[in-house]
C-alpha positions in Angstrom: -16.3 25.3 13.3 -16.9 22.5 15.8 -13.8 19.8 15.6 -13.9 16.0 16.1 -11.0 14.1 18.0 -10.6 10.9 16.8 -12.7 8.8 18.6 -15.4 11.0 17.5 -14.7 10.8 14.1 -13.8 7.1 14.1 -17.3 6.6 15.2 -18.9 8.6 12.5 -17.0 6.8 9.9 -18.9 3.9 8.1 -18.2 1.7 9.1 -17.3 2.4 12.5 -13.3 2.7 12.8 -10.8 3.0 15.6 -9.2 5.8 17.5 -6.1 3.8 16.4 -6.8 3.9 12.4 -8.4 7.5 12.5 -5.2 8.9 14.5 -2.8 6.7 11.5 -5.0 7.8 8.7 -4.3 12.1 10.2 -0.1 11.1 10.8 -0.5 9.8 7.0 -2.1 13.2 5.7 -5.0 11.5 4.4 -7.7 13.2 6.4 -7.5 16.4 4.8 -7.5 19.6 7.5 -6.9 17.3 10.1 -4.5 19.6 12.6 -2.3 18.2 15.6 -2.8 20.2 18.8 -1.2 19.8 22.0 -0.8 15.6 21.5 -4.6 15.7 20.5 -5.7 15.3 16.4 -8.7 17.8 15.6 -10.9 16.8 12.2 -13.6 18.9 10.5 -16.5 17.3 10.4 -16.7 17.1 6.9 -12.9 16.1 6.3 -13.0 13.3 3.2 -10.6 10.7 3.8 -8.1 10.1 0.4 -6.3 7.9 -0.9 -8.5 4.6 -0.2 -6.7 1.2 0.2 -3.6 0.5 -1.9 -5.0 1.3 -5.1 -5.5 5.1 -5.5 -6.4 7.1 -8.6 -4.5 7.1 -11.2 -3.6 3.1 -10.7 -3.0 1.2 -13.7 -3.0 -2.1 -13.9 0.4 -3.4 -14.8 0.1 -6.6 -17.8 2.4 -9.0 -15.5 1.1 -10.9 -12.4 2.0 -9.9 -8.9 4.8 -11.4 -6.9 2.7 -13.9 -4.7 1.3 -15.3 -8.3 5.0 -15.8 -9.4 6.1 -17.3 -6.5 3.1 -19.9 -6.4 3.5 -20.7 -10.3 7.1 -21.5 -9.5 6.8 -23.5 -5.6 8.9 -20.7 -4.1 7.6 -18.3 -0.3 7.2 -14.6 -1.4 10.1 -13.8 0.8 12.0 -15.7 -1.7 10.9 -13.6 -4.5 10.8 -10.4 -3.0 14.6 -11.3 -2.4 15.3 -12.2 -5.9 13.5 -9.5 -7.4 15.7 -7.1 -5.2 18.8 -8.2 -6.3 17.1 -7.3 -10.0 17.4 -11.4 -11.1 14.0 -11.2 -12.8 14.0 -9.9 -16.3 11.0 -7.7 -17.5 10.3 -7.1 -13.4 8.9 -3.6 -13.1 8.9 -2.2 -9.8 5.5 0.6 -9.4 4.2 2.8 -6.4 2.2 -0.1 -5.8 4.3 -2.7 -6.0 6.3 -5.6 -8.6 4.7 -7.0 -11.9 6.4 -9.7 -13.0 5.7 -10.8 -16.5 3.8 -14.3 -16.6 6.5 -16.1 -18.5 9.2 -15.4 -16.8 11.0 -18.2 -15.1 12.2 -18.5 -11.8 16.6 -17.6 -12.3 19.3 -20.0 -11.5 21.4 -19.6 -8.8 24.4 -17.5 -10.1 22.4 -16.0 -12.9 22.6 -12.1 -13.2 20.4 -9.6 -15.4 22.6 -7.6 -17.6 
């Protein structure tokens, strides 16, 4: 069977992609049968590439909004809300693979307030 680095691949994708994002997409185990050898990443032909963008099978979609939502409803960065919803101030805050879902409703916490 006849490799592709992964230049040649990245040409053959469509669209066309990188040598950069081909050679991330192999570290990541995406390209399936993709094998490292001597520095250099070797691709079948034929290797599918999984796992798609963020949402992969088997995503379901969460009845909350996501943080950057949140943060805009209440006039607040996403930093900020990422920090808050570290330090588990959000009630009904789910953290998933993919990311928070906040419920709608909730309000932003006031400073010294703690989930119990």
């Amino acid at each position: 069977m006849a490799y592709l680095t992964t230049e040649e691949y990245g040409e053959k994708m469509k669209p066309p992609r990188s040598e950069a994002h081909v050679s991330r997409l192999c570290r990541q185990g995406r390209l399936k049968g993709a094998e490292k050898v001597g520095g250099n990443w070797l691709i079948p032909p034929n290797a599918p590439v999984e796992g798609k963008g963020k949402r992969v099978e088997g995503y379901k979609r969460l009845p909350g909004i996501s943080v950057k939502e949140w943060a805009a409803l209440h006039g607040k960065i996403v930093q900020r809300a990422y920090q808050v919803l570290g330090k588990r101030l959000v009630p009904g805050a789910i953290r998933t693979d993919e990311g928070w879902d906040v419920p709608a409703d909730t309000e932003w916490p006031t400073p010294g307030e703690e989930v119990t």
